[in-house]
C-alpha positions in Angstrom: 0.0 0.0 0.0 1.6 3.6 -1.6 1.1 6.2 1.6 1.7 10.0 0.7 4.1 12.2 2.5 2.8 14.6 4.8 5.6 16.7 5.7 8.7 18.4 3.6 12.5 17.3 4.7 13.6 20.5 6.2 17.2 20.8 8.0 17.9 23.1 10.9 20.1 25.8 9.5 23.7 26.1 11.6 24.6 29.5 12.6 26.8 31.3 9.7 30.2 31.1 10.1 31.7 35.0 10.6 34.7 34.7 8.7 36.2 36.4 5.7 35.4 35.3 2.5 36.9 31.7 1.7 39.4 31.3 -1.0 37.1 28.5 -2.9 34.3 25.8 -1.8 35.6 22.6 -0.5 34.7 19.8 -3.1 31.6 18.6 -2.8 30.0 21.5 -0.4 27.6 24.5 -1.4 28.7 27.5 0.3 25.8 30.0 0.7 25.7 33.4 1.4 22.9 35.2 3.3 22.9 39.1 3.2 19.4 40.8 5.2 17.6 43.6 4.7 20.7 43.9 1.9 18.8 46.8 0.0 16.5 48.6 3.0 17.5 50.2 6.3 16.2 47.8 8.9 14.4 50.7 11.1 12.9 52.8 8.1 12.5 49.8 5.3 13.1 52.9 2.7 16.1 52.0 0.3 19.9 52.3 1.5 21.5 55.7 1.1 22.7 57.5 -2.1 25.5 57.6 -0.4 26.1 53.7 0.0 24.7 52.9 -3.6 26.9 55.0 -5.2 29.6 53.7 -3.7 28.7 50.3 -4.6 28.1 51.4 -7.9 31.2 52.9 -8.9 33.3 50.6 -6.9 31.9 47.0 -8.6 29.5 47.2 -10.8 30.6 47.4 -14.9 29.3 49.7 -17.8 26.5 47.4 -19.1 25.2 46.9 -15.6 24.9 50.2 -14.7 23.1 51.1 -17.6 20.7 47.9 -16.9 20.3 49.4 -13.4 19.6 52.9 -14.8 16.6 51.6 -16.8 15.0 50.0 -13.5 12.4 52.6 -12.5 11.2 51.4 -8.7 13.8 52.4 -6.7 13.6 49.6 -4.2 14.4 46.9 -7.2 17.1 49.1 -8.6 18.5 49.2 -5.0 18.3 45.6 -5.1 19.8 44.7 -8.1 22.7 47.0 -7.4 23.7 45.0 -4.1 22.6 41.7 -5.7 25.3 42.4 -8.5 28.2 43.5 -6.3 28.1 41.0 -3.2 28.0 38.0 -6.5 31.2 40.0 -7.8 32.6 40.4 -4.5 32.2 36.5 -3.7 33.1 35.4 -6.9 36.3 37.6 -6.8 37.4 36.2 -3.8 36.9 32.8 -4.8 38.6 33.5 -8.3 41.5 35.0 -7.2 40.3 38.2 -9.1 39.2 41.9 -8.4 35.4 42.0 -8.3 35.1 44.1 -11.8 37.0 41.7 -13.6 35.4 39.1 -12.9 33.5 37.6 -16.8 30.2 37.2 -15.9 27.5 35.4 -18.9 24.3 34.4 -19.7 23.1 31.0 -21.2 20.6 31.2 -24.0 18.0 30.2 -21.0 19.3 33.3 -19.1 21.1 31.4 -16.4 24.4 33.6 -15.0 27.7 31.8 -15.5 31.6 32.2 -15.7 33.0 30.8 -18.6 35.7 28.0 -17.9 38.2 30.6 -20.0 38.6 32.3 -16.8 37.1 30.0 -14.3 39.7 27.5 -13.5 38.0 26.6 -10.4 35.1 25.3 -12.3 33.0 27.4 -10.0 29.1 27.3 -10.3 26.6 30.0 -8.8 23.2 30.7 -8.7 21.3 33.5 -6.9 18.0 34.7 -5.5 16.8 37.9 -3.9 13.5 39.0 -2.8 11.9 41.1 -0.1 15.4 42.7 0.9 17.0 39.2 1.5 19.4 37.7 -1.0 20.9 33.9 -1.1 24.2 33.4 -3.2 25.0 29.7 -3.8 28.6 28.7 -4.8 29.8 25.4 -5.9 32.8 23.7 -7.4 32.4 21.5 -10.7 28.8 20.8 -10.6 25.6 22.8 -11.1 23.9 24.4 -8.3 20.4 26.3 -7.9 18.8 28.1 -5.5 15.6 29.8 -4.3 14.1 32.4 -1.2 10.8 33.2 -0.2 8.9 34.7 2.5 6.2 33.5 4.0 2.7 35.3 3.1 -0.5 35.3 2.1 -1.6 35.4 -1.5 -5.2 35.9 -2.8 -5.4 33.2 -5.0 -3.0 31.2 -3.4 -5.2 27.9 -4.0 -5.4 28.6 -7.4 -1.9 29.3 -8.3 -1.3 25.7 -6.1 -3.2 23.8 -8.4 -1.3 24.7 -11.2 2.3 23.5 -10.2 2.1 20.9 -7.4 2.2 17.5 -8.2 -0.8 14.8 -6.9 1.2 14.7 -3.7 2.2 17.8 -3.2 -1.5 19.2 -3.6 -2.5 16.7 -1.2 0.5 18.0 1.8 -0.8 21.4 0.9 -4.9 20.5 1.3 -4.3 18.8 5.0 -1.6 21.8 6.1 -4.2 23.7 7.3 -3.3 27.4 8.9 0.3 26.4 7.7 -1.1 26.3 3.6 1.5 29.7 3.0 4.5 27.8 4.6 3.8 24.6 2.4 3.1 26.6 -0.5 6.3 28.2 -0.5 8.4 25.3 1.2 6.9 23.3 -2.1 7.6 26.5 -4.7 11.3 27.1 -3.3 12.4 23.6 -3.5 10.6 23.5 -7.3 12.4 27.0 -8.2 15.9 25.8 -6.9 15.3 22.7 -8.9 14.7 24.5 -12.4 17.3 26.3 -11.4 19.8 23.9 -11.3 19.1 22.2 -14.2 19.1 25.2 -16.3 15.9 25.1 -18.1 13.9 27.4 -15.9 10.3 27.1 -16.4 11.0 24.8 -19.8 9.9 21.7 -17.3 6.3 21.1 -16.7 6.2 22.1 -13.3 3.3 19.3 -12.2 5.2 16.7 -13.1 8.4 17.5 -11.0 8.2 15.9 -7.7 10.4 18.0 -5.3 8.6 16.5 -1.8 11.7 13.7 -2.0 15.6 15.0 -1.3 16.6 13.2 -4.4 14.0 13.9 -7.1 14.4 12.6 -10.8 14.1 14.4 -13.4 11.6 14.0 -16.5 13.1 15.5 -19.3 10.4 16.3 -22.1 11.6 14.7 -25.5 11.8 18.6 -27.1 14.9 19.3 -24.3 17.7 17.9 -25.3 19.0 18.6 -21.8 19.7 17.6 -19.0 19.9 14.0 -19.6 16.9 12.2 -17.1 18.8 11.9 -13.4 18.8 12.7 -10.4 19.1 15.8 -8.6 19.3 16.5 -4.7 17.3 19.2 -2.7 18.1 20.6 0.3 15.3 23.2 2.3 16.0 25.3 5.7 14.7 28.5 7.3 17.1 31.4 6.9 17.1 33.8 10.8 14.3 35.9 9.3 12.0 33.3 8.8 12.0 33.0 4.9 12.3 29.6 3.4 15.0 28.4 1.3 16.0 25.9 -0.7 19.3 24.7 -2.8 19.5 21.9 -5.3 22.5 20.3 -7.4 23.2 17.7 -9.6 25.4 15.9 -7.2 23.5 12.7 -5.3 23.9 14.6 -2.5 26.5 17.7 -0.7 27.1 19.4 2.1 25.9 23.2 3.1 28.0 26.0 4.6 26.2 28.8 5.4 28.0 32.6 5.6 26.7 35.8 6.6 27.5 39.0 4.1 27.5 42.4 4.6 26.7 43.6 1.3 27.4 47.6 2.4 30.6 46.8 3.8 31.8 45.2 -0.1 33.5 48.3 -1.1 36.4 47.9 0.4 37.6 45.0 -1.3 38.0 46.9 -4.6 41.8 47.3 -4.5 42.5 44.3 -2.5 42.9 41.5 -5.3 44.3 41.9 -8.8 44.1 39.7 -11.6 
């Protein structure tokens, strides 16, 4: 007799480790960088100083995405996007061996943020995720990594939007949860997201036939996408110190997670600290 799960695999999150920056992730291990309230002031929730984005800007952030950030009218997303873009070049600098601006960053034709291998001889993988303030960074060495954030809240048509991407299973966790529907809801979307994410395909999977309840969860790759090849994948859920759920997903069978705290206002002054 087949019995359904009623509850997600979530770990307790270890306290961050307060260090600098390390050099490059161990092998096997997902380093992930937390940064809150990265684009507000915590006692006003308006956006950082002037003062601090323009540092930010002028210290890290290249031509082309200063123009991109120009074009983003609400100021709290352009804020956002701003110390998104320089804590990545600040971690990937560090990990590289290389000053934050010179670090190559690319897109693949899905949209998905890379280094190419040209100037990546650590192999290094990334994938980010920022909303509400709070931004996750997830680092990994030779194998693809993805990652996703949300808070917890209500949405008006929360039930509907449910129907549409859970799986049998997952529909049927989220019907008995109760007062605890938004926590299951986004538990379920954030472990999805991080999955897509890893893969590469974004939403090009059919997101009700992706089973994300397990932590190893194979993959059903439509016959139009000639990647990736069918496998598995492992997933990997915790509660940041907010309260926002998280997830992170690779295509190893299974890896470790380090967790860091960042300071994304405090970046600037590793502008002149590594050359290439």
């Amino acid at each position: 007799m087949l019995t359904r799960r009623t509850a997600i695999p979530v770990e307790t999150r270890s306290p961050g480790h307060a260090v600098e920056l390390p050099s490059v992730p161990l092998a096997g291990t997902v380093a992930v960088w937390h940064a809150r309230e990265a684009c507000k002031d915590a006692g006003t929730q308006r956006p950082v100083s002037s003062c601090d984005l323009t540092a930010l800007r002028e210290s890290l952030l290249l031509p082309d995405e200063l123009r991109h950030a120009d074009r983003i009218r609400n100021e709290l997303a352009r804020a956002e996007f701003v110390t998104v873009r320089a804590l990545l070049r600040v971690i990937l600098g560090h990990c590289l061996g290389l000053a934050p601006r010179r670090v190559v960053l690319k897109k693949t034709a899905t949209g998905k943020p890379y280094v190419p291998d040209w100037c990546n001889p650590q192999r290094l993988r990334f994938n980010v995720s920022h909303s509400h303030g709070e931004i996750l960074i997830a680092v990994a060495r030779g194998f693809e990594v993805g990652v996703d954030l949300e808070p917890v809240r209500p949405l008006a048509n929360m039930d509907e939007v449910a129907a549409e991407f859970m799986t049998p299973d997952e529909a049927f966790l989220y019907d008995i949860s109760g007062e605890k529907k938004p926590e299951t809801y986004f538990r379920v979307w954030t472990r999805k997201e991080a999955l897509l994410k890893a893969t590469g395909l974004c939403l090009q999977l059919p997101l009700r036939l992706t089973e994300s309840l397990s932590r190893r969860v194979t993959i059903v790759r439509p016959d139009s996408l000639a990647r990736p090849r069918p496998g598995e994948y492992s997933l990997r859920s915790f509660t940041t110190e907010t309260g926002a759920l998280a997830a992170v997903s690779s295509c190893r069978n299974d890896f470790e997670l380090r967790h860091h705290e960042a300071r994304v206002l405090d970046t600037t002054h590793h502008k002149t600290e590594q050359t290439s």
